[in-house]
C-alpha positions as CSV (number, residue, x, y, z in Angstrom):
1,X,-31.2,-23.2,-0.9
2,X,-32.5,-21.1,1.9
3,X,-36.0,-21.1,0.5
4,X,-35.9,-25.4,0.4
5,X,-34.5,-24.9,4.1
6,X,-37.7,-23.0,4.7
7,X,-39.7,-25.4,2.8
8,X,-38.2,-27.9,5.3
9,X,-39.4,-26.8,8.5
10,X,-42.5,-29.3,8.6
11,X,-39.7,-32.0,8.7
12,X,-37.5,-30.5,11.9
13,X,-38.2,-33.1,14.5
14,X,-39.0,-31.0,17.8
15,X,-41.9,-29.1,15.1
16,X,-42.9,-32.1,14.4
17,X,-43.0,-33.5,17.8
18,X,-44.4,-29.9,18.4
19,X,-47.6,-29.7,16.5
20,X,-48.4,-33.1,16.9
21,X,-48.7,-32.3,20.7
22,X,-50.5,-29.3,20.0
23,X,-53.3,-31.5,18.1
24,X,-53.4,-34.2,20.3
25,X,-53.8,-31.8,23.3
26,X,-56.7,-29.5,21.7
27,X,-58.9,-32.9,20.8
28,X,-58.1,-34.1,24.7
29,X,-59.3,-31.0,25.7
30,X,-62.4,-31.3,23.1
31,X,-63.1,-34.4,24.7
32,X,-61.9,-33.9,28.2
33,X,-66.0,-33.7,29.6
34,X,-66.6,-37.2,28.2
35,X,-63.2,-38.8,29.8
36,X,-64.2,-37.5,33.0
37,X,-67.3,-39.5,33.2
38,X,-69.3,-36.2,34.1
39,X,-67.4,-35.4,37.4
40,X,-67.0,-31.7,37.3
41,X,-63.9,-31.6,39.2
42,X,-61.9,-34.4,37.1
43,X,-63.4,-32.6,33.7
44,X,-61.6,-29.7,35.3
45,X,-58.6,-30.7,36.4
46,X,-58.6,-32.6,32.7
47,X,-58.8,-29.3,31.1
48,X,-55.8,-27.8,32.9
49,X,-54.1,-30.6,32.2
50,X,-54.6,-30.4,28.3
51,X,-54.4,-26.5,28.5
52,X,-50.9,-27.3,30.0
53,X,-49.9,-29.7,27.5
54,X,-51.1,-27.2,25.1
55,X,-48.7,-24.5,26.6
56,X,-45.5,-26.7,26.5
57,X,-45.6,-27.8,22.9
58,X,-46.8,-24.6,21.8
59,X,-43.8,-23.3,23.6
60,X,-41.8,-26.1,21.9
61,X,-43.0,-25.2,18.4
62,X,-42.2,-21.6,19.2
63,X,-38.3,-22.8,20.7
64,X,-37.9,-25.2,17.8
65,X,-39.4,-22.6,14.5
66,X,-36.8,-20.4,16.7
67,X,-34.0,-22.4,16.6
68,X,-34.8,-23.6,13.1
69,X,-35.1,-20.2,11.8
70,X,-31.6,-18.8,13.3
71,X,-29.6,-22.1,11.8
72,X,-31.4,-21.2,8.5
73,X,-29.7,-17.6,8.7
74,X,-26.4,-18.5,10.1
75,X,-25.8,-20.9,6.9
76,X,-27.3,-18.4,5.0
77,X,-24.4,-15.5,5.9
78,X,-22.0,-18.5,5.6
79,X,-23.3,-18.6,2.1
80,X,-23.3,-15.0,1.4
81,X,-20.1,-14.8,3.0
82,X,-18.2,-17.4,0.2
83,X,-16.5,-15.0,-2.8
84,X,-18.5,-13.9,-5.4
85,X,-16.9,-16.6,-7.7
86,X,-17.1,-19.2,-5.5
87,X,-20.8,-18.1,-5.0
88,X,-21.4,-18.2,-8.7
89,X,-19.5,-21.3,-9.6
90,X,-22.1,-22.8,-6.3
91,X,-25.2,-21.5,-8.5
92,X,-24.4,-23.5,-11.1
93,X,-23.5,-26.6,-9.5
94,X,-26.4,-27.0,-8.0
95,X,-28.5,-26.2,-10.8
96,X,-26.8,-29.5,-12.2
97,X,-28.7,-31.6,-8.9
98,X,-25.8,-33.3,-8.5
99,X,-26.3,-33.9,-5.0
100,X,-27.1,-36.9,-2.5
101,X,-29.8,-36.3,0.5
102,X,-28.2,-32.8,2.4
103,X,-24.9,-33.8,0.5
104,X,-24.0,-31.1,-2.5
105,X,-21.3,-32.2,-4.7
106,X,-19.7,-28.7,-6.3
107,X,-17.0,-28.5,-8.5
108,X,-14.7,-27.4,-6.0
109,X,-15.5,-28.5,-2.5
110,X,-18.3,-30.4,-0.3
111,X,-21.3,-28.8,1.0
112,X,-23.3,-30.3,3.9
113,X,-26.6,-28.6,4.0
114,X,-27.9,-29.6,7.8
115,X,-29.1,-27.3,10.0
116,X,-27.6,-28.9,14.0
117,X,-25.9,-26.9,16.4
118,X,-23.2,-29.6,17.8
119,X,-19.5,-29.1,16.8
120,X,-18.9,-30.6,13.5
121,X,-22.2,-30.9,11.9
122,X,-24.3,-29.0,10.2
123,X,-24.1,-27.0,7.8
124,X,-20.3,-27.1,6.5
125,X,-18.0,-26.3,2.9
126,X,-15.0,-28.9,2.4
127,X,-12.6,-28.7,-0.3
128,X,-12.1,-32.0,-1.7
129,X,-8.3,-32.2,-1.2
130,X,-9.3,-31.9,2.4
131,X,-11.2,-35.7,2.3
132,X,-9.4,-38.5,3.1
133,X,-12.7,-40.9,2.9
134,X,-15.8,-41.7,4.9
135,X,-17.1,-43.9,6.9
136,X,-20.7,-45.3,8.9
137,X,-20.5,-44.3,12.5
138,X,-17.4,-45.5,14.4
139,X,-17.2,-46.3,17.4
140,X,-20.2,-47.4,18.9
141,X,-22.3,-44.5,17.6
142,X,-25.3,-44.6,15.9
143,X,-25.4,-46.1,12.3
144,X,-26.9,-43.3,11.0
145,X,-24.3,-40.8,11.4
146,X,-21.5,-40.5,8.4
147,X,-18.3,-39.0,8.9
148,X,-16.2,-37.2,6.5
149,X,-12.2,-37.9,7.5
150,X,-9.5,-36.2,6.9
151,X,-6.6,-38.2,5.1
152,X,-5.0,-38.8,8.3
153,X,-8.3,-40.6,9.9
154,X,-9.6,-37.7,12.0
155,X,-13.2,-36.8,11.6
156,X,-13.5,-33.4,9.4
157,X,-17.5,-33.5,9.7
158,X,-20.5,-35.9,10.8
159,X,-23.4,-35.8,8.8
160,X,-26.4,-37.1,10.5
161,X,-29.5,-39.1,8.6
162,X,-33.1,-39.6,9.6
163,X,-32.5,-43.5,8.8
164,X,-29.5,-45.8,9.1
165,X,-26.8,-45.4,6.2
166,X,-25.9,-48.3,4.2
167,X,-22.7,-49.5,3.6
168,X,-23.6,-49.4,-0.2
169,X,-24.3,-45.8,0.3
170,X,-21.3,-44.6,2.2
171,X,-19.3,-46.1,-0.8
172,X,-21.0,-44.2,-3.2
173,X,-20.3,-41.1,-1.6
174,X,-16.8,-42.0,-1.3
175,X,-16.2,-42.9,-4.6
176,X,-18.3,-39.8,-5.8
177,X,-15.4,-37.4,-3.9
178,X,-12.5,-39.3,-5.0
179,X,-13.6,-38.9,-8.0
180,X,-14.2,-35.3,-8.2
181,X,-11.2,-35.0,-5.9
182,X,-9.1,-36.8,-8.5
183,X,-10.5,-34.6,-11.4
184,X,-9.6,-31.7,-9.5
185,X,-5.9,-32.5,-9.4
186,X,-5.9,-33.5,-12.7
187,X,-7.4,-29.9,-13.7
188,X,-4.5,-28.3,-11.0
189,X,-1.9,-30.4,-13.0
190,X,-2.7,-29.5,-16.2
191,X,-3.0,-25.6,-15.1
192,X,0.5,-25.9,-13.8
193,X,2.0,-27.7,-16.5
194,X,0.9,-24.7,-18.8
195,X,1.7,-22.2,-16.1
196,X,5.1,-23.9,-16.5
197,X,5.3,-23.9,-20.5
198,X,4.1,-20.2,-20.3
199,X,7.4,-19.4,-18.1
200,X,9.6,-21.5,-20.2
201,X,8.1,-19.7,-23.2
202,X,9.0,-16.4,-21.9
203,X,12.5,-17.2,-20.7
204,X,13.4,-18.4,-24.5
205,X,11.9,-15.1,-25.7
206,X,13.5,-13.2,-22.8
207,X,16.9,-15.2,-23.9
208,X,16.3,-14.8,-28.0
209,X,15.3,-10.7,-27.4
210,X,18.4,-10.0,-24.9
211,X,20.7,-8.6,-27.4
212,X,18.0,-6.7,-29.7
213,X,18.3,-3.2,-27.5
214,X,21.9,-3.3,-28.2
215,X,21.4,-3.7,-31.8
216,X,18.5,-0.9,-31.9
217,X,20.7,1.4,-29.7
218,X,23.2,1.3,-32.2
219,X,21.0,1.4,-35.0
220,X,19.7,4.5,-34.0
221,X,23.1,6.0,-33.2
222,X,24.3,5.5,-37.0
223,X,21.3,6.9,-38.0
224,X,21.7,10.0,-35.9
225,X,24.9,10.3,-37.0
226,X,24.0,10.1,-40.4
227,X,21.2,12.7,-40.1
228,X,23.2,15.4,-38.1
229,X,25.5,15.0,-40.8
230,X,23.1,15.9,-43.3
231,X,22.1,18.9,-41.3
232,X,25.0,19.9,-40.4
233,X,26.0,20.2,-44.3
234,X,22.2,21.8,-45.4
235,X,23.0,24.5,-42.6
236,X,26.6,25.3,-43.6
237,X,25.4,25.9,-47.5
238,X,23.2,27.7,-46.4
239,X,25.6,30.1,-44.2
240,X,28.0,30.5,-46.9
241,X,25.4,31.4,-49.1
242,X,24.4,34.3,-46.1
243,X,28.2,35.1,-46.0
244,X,28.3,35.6,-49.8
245,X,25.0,38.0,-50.1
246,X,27.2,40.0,-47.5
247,X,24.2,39.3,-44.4
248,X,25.9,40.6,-41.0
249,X,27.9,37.8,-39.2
250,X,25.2,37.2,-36.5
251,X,22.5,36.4,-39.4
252,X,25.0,32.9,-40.3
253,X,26.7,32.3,-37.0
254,X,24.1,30.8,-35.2
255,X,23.7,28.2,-38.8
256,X,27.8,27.6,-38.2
257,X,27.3,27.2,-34.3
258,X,24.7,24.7,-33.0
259,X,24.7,22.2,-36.0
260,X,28.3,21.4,-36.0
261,X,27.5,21.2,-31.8
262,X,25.0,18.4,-32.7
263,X,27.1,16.7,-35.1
264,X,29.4,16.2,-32.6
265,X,27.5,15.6,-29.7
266,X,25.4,12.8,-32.1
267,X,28.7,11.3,-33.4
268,X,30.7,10.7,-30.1
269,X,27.3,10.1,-27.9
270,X,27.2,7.6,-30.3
271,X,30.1,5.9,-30.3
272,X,30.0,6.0,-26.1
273,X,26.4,4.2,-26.7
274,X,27.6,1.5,-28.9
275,X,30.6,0.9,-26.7
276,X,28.5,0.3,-23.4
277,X,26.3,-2.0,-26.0
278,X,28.9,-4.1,-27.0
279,X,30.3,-4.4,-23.6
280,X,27.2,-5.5,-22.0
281,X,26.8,-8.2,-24.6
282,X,30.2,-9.4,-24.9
283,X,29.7,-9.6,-21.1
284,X,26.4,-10.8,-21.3
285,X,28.0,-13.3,-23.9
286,X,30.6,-14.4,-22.1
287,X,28.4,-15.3,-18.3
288,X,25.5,-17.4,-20.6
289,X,27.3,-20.2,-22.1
290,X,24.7,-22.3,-21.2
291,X,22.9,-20.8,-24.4
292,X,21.9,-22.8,-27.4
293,X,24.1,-21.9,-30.2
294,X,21.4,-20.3,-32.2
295,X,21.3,-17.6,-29.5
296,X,25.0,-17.4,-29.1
297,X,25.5,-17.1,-33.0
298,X,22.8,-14.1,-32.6
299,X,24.5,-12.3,-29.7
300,X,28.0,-12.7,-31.7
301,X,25.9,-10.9,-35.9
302,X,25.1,-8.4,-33.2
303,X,28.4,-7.8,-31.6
304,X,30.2,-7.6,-35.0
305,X,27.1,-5.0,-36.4
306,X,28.3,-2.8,-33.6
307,X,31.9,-3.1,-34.2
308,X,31.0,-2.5,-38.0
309,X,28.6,0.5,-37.1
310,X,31.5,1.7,-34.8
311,X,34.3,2.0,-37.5
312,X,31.7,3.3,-39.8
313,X,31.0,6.4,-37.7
314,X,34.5,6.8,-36.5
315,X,35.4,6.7,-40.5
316,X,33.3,9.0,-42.1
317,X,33.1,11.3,-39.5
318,X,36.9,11.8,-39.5
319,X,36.5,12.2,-43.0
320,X,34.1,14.8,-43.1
321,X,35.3,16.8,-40.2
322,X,38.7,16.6,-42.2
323,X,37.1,17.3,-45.3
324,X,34.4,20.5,-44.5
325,X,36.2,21.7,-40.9
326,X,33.7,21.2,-38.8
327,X,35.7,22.4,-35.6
328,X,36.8,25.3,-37.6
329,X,33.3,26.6,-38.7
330,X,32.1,25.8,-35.4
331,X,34.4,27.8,-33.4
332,X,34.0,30.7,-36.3
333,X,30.5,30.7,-35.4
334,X,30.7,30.6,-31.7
335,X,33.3,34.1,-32.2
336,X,30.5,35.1,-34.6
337,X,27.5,34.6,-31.8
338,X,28.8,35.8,-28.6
C-alpha cells in the first residue's frame, strides 16, 4: 500500500498545481523576449517575473512532495504498528481487492487510505462494530465529503473525494459495512456459543469425574494392603527359616522388624484414606442435589465400594494379625535389632 501511495504522488493536488506552474512559468520565460515587444527593460522585468513564478512553485512542489511524503510514512508506522495478526489477516484482504476508491473493506475493521492532515480524515482503521452508518456531507458542507458515524450520529471519520459522492454510492458503502458488520457478529456468536458448549462440556465431565479420586484412593489402599501383606508373609518365612539354620538373631530381626512396620502402617493409612474419601463424597453428595441421577447413583457405587473395601481391610487384617502375630514378631524383632 505504501508503494501505490508513492505511485500516487502525480495525483496530490498542490504537485499538481505545482508542476504545472513550473511548466507554464519556464515557456513564459522561453517566450518572455517576444511578449515584450523587444523593449529590453519589459523583456527583463518579464524574466524576473517568470523566474519568480518559477521559484514559488518550485518551492510548492518541494512543500507539497514534503508534506506528501511524511503522511505516506506516518500511515506507514500506523500500519507497521497494527499486530502481527492483524497485519497478516490485512495482507490478505486486500489481496481479495475488495475495496471502493481509498475505502478498504478487511475482515475485521475499515481502512481509510487518505493521506490529509485535518482531524478526522486521513488515513484511519475502524472496527465495524464501531459504524453506525454513513452519510453525504451534512450540514452545508461540500457534497463530496462522506462521513462515517458512529451508532449514536457523531461523525467517527470524513472521507474526502476528488468528485461529488452519489447518493447511490454512499448506500453501497453502507450496505457493504452492515453487511460485513453483521457477519462479524454472527462469527462472534457462533464463537461464543461454542466457547459456551466447551464450558458446559467440561463442567458435566468435571461433575461425572468428581468421585473417581476417591474411588482410585481407595483402590490403591486395598491394594497396598494386600501387597504388604504378601511381604510381610514372604519375609517372615523367610526369618524362620534364618531362625531354624541357627543364623544369629540380628541376621532375621531386621526381616521381623520393618515389614510387619509397613503392614501396619499400609493397613491403617489406609483405612484413615478411605475414611476422609468417603467423607468428602458423602459430603460432596449431600451439598449437590442438583445432580442428575446418573451422577448421584455414581457417587452412591462409589461410596458403598469404599465402605466394602473398608470392612474388607479391617477383616482380613484382623484376621491375619490374629492368625501369624504380627505385633508379636514385630516387637521380637525390634528387641532383636536394637
Amino acid at each position: 500500500m505504501v508503494k501505490t501511495a508513492y505511485q500516487k504522488l502525480w495525483f496530490y493536488p498542490l504537485v499538481r498545481i505545482a508542476v504545472v506552474g513550473i511548466l507554464l512559468s519556464a515557456l513564459l520565460y522561453q517566450f518572455h523576449g517576444l511578449l515584450s515587444g523587444g523593449d529590453e527593460l519589459v523583456a527583463r522585468v518579464l524574466g524576473w517575473i517568470c523566474l519568480g513564478f518559477g521559484a514559488l512553485h518550485g518551492s510548492l512542489l518541494a512543500v507539497g512532495v514534503i508534506r506528501y511524503v511524511i503522511q505516506v510514512q506516518r500511515a506507514s508506522r500506523r500500519l507497521r504498528a497494527l499486530p502481527s495478526l492483524v497485519r497478516d489477516r490485512l495482507d490478505q484482504d486486500l489481496q481479495t481487492g475488495d475495496r471502493i476508491n481509498d475505502l478498504y473493506f478487511t475482515s475485521d475493521f475499515l481502512l481509510v487510505y487518505q493521506l490529509q492532515v485535518r482531524s478526522k480524515q486521513g488515513f484511519a482503521c475502524i472496527p465495524y462494530s464501531e459504524i453506525g452508518g454513513v452519510s453525504i456531507g451534512q450540514n452545508g458542507r461540500a457534497k463530496n465529503q462522506l462521513d462515517i458515524l458512529s451508532p449514536e450520529g457523531t461523525v467517527l471519520h470524513t472521507v474526502t473525494y476528488s468528485l461529488e459522492v452519489s447518493q447511490a454510492q454512499a448506500e453501497e458503502i453502507e450496505r457493504k459495512i452492515l453487511s460485513l458488520k453483521s457477519r462479524m457478529q454472527a462469527v462472534k456468536d457462533t464463537s461464543e456459543e461454542q466457547s459456551q458448549r466447551d464450558r458446559a462440556v467440561k463442567q458435566a465431565l468435571k461433575k461425572t469425574m468428581s468421585g473417581l479420586p476417591a474411588f482410585f484412593c481407595s483402590l490403591a489402599a486395598v491394594l497396598g494392603f494386600l501387597a504388604s501383606i504378601v511381604m510381610a508373609e514372604h519375609f517372615r518365612e523367610k526369618a524362620e527359616l534364618l531362625e531354624a539354620l541357627q543364623f544369629p538373631a540380628d541376621a532375621y530381626g531386621a526381616l521381623l522388624f520393618w515389614p510387619n512396620l509397613l503392614f501396619y502402617v499400609v493397613m491403617y493409612g489406609g483405612i484413615l484414606v478411605m475414611l476422609l474419601c468417603g467423607v468428602l463424597l458423602v459430603r460432596n453428595l449431600f451439598h449437590s442435589r442438583e445432580d442428575a441421577y446418573a451422577e448421584r447413583a455414581s457417587k452412591i457405587r462409589i461410596l458403598l465400594f469404599i465402605g466394602g473395601a473398608l470392612l474388607f481391610i479391617l477383616l482380613i487384617g484382623g484376621v491375619y494379625t490374629a492368625d501369624v502375630h504380627t505385633w508379636e514378631n514385630m516387637a521380637r524383632g525390634f528387641y532383636l535389632l536394637f
